[in-house]
DOGUBA-418122 format. One record per residue: x, z, y of N, C-alpha, C, O in turn. Coordinates in nm, 2 decimals, decimal comma. Layout:
+--------+--------+--------+--------+--------+--------+--------+--------+--------+--------+--------+--------+
:    n.X :    n.Z :    n.Y :   ca.X :   ca.Z :   ca.Y :    c.X :    c.Z :    c.Y :    o.X :    o.Z :    o.Y :
+--------+--------+--------+--------+--------+--------+--------+--------+--------+--------+--------+--------+
:      X :      Z :      Y :      X :      Z :      Y :      X :      Z :      Y :      X :      Z :      Y :
...
+--------+--------+--------+--------+--------+--------+--------+--------+--------+--------+--------+--------+
***
This chain:
+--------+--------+--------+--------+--------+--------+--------+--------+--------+--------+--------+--------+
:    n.X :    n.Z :    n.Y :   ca.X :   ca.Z :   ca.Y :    c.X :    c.Z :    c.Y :    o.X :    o.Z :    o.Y :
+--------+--------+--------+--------+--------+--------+--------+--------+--------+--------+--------+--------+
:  -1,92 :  -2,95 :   3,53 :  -1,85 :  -3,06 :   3,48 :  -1,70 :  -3,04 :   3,47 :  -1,64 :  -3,06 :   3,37 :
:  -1,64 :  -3,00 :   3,56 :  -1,49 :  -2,94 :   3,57 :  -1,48 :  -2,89 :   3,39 :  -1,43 :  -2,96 :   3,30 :
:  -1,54 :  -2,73 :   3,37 :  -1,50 :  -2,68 :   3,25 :  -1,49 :  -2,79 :   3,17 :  -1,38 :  -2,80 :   3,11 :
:  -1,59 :  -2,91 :   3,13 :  -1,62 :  -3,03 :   3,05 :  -1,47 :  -3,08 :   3,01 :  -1,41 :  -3,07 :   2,90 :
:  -1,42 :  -3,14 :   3,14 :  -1,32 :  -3,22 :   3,19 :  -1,20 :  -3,16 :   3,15 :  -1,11 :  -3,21 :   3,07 :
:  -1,19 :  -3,08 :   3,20 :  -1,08 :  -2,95 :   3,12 :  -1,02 :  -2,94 :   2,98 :  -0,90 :  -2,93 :   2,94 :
:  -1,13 :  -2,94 :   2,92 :  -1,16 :  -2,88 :   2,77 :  -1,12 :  -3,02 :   2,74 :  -1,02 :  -3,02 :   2,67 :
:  -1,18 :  -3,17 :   2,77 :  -1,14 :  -3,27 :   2,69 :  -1,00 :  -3,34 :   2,75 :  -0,98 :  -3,46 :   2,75 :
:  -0,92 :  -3,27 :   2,78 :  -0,77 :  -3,29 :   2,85 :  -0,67 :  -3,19 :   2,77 :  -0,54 :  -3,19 :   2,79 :
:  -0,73 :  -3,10 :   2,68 :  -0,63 :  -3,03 :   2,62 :  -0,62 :  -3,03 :   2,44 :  -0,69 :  -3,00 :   2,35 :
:  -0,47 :  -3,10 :   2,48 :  -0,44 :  -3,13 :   2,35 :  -0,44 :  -3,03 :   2,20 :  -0,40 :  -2,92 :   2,25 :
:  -0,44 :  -3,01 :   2,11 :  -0,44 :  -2,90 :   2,02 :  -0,41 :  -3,02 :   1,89 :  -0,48 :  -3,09 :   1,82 :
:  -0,24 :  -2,98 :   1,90 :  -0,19 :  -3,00 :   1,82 :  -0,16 :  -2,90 :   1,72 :  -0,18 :  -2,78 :   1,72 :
:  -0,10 :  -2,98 :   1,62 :  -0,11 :  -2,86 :   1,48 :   0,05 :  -2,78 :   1,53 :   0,14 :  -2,82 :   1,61 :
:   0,01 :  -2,60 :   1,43 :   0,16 :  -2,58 :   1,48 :   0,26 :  -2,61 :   1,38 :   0,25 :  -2,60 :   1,25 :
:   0,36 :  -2,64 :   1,45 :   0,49 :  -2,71 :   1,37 :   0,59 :  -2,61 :   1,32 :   0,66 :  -2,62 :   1,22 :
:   0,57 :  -2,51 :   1,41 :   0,70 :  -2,37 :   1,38 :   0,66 :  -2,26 :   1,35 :   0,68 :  -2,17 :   1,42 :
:   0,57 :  -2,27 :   1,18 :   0,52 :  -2,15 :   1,13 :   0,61 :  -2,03 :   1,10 :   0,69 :  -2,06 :   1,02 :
:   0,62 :  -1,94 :   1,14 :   0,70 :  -1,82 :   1,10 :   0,70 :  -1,78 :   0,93 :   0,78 :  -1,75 :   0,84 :
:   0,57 :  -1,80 :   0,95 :   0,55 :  -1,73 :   0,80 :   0,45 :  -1,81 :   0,70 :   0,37 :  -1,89 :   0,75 :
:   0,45 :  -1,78 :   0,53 :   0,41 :  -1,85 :   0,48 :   0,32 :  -1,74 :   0,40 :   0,35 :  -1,63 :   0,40 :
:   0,20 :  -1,80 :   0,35 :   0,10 :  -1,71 :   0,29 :   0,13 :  -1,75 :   0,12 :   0,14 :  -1,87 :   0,07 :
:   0,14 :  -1,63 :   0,07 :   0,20 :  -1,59 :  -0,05 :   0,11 :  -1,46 :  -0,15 :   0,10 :  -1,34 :  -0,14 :
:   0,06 :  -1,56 :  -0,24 :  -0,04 :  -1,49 :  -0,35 :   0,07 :  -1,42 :  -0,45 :   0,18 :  -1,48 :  -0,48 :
:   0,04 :  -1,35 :  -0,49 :   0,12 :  -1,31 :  -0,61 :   0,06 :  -1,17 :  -0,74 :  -0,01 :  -1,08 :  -0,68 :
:   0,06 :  -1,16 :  -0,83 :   0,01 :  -1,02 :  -0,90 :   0,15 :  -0,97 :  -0,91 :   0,26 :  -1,03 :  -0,91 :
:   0,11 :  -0,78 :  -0,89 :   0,21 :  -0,74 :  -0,91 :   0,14 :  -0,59 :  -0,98 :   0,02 :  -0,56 :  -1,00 :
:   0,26 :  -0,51 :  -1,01 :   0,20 :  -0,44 :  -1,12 :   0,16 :  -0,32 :  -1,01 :   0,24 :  -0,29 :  -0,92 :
:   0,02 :  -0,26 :  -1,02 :  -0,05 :  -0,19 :  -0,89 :   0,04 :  -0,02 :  -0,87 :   0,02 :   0,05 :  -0,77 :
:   0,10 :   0,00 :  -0,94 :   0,23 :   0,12 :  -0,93 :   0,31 :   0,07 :  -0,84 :   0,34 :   0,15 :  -0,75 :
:   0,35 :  -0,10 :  -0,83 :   0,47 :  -0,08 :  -0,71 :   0,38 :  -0,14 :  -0,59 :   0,41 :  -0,13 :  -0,47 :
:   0,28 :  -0,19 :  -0,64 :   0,16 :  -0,18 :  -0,48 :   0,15 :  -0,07 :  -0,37 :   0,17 :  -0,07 :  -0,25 :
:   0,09 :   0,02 :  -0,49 :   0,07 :   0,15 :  -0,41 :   0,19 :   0,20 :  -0,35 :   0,20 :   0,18 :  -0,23 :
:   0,25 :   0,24 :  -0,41 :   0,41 :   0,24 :  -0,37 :   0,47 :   0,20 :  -0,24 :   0,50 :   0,27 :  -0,14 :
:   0,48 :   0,04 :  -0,26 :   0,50 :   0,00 :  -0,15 :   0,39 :   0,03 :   0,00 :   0,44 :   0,03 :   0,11 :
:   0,28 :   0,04 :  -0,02 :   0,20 :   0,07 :   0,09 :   0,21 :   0,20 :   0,10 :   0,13 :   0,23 :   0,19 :
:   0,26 :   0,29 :   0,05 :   0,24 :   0,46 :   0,09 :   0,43 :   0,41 :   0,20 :   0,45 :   0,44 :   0,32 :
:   0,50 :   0,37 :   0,15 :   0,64 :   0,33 :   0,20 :   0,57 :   0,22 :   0,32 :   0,57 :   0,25 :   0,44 :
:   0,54 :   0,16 :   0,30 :   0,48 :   0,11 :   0,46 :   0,41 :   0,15 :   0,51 :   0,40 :   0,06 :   0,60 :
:   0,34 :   0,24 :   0,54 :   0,28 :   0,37 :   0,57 :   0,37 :   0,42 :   0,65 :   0,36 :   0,41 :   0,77 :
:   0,46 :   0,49 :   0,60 :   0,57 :   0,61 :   0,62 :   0,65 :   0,53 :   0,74 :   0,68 :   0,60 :   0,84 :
:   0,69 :   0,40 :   0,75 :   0,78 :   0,32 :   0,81 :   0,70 :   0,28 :   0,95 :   0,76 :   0,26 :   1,06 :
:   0,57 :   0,28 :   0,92 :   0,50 :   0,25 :   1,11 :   0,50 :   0,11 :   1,02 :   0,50 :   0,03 :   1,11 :
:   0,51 :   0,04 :   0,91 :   0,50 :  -0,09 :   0,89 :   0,38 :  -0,15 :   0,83 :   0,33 :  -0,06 :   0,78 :
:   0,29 :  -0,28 :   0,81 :   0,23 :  -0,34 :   0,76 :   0,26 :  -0,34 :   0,60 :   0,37 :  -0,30 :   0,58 :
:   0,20 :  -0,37 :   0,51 :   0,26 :  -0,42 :   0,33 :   0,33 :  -0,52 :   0,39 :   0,45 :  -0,50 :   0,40 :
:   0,28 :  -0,63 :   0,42 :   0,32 :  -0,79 :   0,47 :   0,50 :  -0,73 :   0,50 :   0,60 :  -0,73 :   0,44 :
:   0,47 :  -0,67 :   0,63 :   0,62 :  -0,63 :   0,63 :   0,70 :  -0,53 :   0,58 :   0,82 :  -0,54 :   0,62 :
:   0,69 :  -0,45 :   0,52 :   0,71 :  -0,38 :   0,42 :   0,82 :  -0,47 :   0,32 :   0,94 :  -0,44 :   0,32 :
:   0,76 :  -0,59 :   0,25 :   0,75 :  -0,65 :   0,17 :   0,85 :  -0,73 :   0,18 :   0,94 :  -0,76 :   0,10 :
:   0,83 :  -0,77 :   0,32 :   0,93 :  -0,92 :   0,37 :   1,05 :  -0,82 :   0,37 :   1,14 :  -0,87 :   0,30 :
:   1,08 :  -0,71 :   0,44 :   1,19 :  -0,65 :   0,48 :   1,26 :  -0,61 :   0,35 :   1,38 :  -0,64 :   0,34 :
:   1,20 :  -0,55 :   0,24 :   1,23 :  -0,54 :   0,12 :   1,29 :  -0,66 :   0,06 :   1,41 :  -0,65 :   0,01 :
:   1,22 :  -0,78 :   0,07 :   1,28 :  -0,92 :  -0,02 :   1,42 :  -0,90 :   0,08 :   1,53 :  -0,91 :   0,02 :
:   1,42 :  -0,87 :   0,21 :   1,53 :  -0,93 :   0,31 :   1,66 :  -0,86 :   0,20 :   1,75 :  -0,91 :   0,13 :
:   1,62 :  -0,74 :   0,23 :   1,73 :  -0,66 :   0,21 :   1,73 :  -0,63 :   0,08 :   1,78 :  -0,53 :   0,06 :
:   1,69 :  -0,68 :  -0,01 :   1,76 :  -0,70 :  -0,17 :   1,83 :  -0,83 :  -0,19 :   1,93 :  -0,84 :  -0,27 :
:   1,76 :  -0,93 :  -0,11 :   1,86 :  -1,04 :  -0,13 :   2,00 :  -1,00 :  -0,07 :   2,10 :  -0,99 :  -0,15 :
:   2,02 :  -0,97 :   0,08 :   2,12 :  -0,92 :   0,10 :   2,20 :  -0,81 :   0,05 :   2,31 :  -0,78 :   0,10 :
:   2,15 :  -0,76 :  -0,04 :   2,25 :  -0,68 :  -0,07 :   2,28 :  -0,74 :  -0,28 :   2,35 :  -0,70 :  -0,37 :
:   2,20 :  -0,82 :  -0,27 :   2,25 :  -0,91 :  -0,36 :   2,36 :  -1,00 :  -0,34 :   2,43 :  -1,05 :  -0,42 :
:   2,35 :  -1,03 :  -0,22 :   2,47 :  -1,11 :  -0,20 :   2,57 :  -1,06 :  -0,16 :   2,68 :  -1,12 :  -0,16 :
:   2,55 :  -0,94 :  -0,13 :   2,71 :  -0,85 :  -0,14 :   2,75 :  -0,83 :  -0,23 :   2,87 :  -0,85 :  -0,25 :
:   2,66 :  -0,77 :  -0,34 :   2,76 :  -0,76 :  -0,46 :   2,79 :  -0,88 :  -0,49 :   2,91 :  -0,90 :  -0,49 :
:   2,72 :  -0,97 :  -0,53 :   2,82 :  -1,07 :  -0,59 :   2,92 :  -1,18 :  -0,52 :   2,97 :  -1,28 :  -0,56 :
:   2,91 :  -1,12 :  -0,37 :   3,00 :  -1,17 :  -0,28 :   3,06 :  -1,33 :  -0,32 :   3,18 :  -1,37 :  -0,31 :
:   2,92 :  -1,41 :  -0,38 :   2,95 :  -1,56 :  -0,34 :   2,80 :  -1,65 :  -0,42 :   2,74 :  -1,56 :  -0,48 :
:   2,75 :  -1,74 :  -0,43 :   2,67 :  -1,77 :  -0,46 :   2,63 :  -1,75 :  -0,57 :   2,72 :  -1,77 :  -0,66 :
:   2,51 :  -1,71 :  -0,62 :   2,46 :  -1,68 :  -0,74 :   2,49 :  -1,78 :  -0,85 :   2,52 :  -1,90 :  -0,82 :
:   2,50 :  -1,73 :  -0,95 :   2,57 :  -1,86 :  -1,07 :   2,38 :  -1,86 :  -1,13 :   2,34 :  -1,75 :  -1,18 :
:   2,29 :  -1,98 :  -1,11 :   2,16 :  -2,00 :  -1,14 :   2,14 :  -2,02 :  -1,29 :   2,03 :  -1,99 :  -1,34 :
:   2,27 :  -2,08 :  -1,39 :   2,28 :  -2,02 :  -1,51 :   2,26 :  -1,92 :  -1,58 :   2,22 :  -1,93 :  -1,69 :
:   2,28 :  -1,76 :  -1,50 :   2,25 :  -1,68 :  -1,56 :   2,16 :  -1,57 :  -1,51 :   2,21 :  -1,47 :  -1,45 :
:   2,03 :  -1,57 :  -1,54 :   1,92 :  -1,47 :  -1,54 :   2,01 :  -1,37 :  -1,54 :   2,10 :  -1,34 :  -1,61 :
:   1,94 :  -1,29 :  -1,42 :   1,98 :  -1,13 :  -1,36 :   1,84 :  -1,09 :  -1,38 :   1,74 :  -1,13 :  -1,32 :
:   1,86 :  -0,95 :  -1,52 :   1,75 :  -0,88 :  -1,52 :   1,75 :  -0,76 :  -1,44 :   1,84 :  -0,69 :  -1,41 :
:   1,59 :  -0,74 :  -1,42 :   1,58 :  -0,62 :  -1,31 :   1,65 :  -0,46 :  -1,38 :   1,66 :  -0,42 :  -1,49 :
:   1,69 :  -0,41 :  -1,27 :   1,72 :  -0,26 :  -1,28 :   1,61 :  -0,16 :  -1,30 :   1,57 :  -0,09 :  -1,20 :
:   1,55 :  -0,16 :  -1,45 :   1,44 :  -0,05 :  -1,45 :   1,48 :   0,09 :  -1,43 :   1,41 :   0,18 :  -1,39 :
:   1,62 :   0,11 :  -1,46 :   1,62 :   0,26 :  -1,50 :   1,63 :   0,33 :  -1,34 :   1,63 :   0,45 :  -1,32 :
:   1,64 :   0,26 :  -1,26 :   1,64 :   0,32 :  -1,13 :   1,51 :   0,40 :  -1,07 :   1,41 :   0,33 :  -1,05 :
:   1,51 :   0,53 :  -1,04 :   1,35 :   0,57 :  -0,96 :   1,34 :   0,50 :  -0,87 :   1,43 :   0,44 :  -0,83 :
:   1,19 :   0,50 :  -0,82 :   1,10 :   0,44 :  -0,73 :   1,13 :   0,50 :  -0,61 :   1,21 :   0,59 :  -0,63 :
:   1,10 :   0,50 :  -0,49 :   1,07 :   0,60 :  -0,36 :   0,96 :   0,60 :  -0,41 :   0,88 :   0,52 :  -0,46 :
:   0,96 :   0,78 :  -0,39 :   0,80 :   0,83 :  -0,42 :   0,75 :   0,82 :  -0,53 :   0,64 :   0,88 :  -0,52 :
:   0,76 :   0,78 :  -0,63 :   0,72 :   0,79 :  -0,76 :   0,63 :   0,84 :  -0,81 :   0,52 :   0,80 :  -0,85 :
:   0,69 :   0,97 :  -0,80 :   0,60 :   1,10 :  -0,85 :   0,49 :   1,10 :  -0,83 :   0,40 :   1,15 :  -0,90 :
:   0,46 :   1,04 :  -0,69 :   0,30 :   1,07 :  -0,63 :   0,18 :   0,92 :  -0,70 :   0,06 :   0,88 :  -0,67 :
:   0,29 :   0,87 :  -0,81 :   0,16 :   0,77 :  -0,85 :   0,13 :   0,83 :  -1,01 :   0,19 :   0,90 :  -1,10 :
:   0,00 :   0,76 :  -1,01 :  -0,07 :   0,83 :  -1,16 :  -0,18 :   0,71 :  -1,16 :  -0,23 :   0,68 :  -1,05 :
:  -0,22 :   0,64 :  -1,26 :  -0,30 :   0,57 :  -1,25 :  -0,49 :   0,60 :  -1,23 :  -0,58 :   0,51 :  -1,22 :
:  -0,48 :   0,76 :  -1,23 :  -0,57 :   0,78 :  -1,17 :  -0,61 :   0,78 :  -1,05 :  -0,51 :   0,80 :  -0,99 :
:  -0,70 :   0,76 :  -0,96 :  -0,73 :   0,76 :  -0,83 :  -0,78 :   0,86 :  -0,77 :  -0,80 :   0,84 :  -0,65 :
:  -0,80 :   0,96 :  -0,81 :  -0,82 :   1,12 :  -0,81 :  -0,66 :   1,20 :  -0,81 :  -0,61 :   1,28 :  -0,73 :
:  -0,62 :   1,14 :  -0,89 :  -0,50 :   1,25 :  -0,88 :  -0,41 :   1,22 :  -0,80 :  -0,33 :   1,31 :  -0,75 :
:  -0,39 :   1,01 :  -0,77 :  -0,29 :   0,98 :  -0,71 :  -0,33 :   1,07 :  -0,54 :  -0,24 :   1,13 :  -0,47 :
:  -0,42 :   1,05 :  -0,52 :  -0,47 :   1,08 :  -0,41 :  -0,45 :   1,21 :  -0,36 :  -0,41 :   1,23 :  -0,24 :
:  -0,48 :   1,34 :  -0,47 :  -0,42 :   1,48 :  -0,47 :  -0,29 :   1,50 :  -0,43 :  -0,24 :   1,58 :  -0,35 :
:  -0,24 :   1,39 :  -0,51 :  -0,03 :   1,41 :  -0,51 :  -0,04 :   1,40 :  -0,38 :  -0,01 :   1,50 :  -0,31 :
:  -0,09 :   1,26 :  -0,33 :  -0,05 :   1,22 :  -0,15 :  -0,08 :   1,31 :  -0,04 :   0,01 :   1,34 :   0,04 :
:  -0,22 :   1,35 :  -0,04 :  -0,25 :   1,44 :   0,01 :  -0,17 :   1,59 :   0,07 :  -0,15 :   1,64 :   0,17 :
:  -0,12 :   1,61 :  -0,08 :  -0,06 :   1,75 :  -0,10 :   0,07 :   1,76 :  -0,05 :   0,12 :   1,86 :   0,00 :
:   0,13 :   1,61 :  -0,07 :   0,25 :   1,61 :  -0,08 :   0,27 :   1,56 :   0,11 :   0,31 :   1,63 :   0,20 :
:   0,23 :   1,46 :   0,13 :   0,24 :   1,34 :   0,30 :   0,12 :   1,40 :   0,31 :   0,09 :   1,42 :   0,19 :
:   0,05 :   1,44 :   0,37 :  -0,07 :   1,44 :   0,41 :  -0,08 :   1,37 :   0,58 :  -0,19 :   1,33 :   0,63 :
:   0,04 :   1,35 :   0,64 :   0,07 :   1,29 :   0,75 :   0,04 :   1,12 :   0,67 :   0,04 :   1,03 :   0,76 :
:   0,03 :   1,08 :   0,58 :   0,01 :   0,93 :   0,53 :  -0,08 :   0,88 :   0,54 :  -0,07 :   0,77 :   0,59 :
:  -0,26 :   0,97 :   0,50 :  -0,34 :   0,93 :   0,53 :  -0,43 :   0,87 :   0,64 :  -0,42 :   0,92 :   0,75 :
:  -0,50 :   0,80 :   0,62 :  -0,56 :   0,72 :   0,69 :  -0,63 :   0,82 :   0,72 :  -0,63 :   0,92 :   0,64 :
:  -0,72 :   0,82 :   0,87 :  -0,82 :   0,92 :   0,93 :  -0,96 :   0,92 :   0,83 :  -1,03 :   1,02 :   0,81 :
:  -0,99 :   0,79 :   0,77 :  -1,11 :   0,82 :   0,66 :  -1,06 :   0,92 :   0,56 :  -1,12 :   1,02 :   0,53 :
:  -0,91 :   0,87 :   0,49 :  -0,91 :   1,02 :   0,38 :  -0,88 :   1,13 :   0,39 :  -0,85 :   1,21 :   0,30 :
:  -0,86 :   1,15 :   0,55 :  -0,81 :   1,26 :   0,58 :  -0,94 :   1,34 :   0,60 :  -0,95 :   1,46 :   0,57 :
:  -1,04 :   1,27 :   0,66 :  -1,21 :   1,29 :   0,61 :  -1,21 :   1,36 :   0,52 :  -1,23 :   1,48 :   0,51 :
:  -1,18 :   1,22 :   0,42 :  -1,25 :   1,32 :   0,25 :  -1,17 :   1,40 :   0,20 :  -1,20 :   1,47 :   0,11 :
:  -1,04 :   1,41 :   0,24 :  -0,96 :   1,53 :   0,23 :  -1,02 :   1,63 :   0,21 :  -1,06 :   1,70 :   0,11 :
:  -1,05 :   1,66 :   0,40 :  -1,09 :   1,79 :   0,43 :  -1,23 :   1,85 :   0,36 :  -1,26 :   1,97 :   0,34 :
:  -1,33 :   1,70 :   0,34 :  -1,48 :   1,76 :   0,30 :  -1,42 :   1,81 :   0,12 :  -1,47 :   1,92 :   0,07 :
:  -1,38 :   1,77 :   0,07 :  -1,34 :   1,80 :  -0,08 :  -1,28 :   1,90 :  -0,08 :  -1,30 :   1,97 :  -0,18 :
:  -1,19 :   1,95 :   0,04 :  -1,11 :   2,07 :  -0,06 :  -1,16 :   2,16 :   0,03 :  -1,13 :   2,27 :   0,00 :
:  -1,26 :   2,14 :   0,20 :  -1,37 :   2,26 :   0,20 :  -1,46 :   2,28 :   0,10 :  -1,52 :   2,39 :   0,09 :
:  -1,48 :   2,20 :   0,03 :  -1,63 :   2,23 :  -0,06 :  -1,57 :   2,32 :  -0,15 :  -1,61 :   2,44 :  -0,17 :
:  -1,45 :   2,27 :  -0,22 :  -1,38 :   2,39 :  -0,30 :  -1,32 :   2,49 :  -0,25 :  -1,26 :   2,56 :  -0,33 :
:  -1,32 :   2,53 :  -0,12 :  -1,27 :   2,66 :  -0,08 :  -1,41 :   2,76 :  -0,03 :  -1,40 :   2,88 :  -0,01 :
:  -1,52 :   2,68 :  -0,02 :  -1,65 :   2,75 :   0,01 :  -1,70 :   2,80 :  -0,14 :  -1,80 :   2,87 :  -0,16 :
:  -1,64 :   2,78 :  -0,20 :  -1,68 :   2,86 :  -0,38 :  -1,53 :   2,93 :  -0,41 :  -1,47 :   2,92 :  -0,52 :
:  -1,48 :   2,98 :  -0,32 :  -1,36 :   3,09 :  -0,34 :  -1,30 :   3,06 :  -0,47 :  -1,30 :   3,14 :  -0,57 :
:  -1,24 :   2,91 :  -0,48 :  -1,18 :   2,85 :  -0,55 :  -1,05 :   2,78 :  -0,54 :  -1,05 :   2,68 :  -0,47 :
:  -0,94 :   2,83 :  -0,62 :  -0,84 :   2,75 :  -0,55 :  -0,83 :   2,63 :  -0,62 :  -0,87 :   2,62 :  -0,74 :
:  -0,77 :   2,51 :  -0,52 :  -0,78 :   2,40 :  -0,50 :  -0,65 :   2,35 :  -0,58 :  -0,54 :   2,34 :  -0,54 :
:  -0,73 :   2,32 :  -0,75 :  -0,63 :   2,28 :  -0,86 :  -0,65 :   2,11 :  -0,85 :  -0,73 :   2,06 :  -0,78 :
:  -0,57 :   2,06 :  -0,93 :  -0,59 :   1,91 :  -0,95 :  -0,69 :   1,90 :  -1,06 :  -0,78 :   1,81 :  -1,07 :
:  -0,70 :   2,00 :  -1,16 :  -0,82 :   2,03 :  -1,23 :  -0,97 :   2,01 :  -1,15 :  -1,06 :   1,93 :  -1,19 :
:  -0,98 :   2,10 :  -1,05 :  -1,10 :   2,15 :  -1,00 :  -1,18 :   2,00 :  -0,91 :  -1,29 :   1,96 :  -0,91 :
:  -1,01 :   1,94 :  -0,82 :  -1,03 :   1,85 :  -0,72 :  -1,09 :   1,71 :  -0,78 :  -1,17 :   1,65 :  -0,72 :
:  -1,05 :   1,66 :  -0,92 :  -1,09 :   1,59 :  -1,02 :  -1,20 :   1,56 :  -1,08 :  -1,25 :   1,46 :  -1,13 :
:  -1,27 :   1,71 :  -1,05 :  -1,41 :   1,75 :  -1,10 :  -1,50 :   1,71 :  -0,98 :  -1,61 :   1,65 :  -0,97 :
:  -1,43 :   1,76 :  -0,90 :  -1,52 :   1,72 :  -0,75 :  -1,54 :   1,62 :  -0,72 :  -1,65 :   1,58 :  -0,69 :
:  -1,36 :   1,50 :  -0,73 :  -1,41 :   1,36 :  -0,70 :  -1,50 :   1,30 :  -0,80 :  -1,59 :   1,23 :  -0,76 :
:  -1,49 :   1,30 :  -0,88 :  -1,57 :   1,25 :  -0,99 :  -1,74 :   1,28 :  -0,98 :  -1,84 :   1,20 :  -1,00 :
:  -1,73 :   1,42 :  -0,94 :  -1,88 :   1,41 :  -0,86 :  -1,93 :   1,38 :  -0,76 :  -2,05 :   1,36 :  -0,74 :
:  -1,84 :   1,38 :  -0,67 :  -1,87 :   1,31 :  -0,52 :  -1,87 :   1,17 :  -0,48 :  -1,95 :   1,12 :  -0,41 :
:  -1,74 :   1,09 :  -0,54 :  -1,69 :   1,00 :  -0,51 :  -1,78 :   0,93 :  -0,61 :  -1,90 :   0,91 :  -0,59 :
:  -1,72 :   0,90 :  -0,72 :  -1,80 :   0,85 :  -0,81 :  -1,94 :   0,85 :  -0,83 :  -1,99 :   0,75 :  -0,87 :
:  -2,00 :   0,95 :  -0,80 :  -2,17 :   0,94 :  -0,78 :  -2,18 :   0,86 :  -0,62 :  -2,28 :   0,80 :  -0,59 :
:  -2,10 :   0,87 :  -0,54 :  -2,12 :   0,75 :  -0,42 :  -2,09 :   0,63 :  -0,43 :  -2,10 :   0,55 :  -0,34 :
:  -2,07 :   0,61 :  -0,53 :  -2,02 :   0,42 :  -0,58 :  -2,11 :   0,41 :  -0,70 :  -2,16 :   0,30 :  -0,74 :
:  -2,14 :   0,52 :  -0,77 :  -2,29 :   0,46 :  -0,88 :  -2,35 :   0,40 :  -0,77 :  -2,35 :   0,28 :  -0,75 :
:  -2,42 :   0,53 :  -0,67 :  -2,54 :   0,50 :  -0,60 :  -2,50 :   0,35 :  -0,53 :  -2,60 :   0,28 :  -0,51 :
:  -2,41 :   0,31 :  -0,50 :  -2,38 :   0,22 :  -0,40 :  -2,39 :   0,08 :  -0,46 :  -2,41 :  -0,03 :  -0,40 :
:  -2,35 :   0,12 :  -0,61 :  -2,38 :  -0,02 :  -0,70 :  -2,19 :  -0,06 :  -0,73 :  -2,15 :  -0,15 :  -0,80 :
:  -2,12 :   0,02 :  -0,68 :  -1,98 :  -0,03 :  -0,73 :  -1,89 :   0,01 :  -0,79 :  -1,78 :  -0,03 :  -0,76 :
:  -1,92 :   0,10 :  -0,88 :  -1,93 :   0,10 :  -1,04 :  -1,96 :   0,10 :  -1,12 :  -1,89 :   0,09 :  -1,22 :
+--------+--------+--------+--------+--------+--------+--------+--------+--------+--------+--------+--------+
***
């Protein structure tokens, strides 16, 4: 009876002082990936990745214009600037994977560091060196025949 008694004595009110707010958005999947190989690299979450990025572009938006935005006038983005990391996207999933691999291999998760190793053993057990050509061929037969059979593609 006590636990009973307990339980109907404690209030559960809503919380008042959310930290954070949940935020849908599409974004184009180049600066997805992107950003998660860079939150990766940082010991950070995307979520915070993300938030820290909004932080510090606003802030350094407000340095340059060192006083309130004039909301009159649309500020278009700076495309001509590179990405961090760039290079390593391709909108293939084979190749982006090679780049990462080859390039961070410290990035990967312990699963692709898995299929790392089983893929470019299989190609070093056929005294083959390990091209983006070769690796392409492989995932496409490995990977891809594991998601026919699986039904998810």
């Amino acid at each position: 009876m006590w636990g009973n008694q307990m339980v109907s004595e404690i209030n559960y009110a809503p919380r008042t002082n959310e930290k954070r707010e949940l935020w849908s958005m599409k974004i184009d999947p180049k600066l997805k990936y992107l950003a998660a190989v860079a939150a990766k690299d940082e010991g950070r979450t995307l979520s915070g990745f993300v938030d820290r990025a909004l932080r510090l572009a606003l802030e350094t938006k407000a340095q340059r214009d060192n006083a309130e935005p004039n909301v009159s006038e649309p500020v278009a983005p700076s495309a001509t600037q590179p990405l961090w990391f760039e290079g390593i996207y391709d909108e293939d999933e084979a190749t982006r994977f090679f780049k990462l691999a080859e390039s961070r291999h410290d990035l990967l998760s312990v699963g692709e560091q898995l299929l790392w190793k089983l893929l470019t053993n299989k190609l070093s057990e056929n005294r083959g060196k390990i091209t983006l050509k070769r690796f392409i061929l492989l995932w496409d037969e490995f990977v891809g025949g594991a998601r026919r059979d699986a039904g998810i593609e």
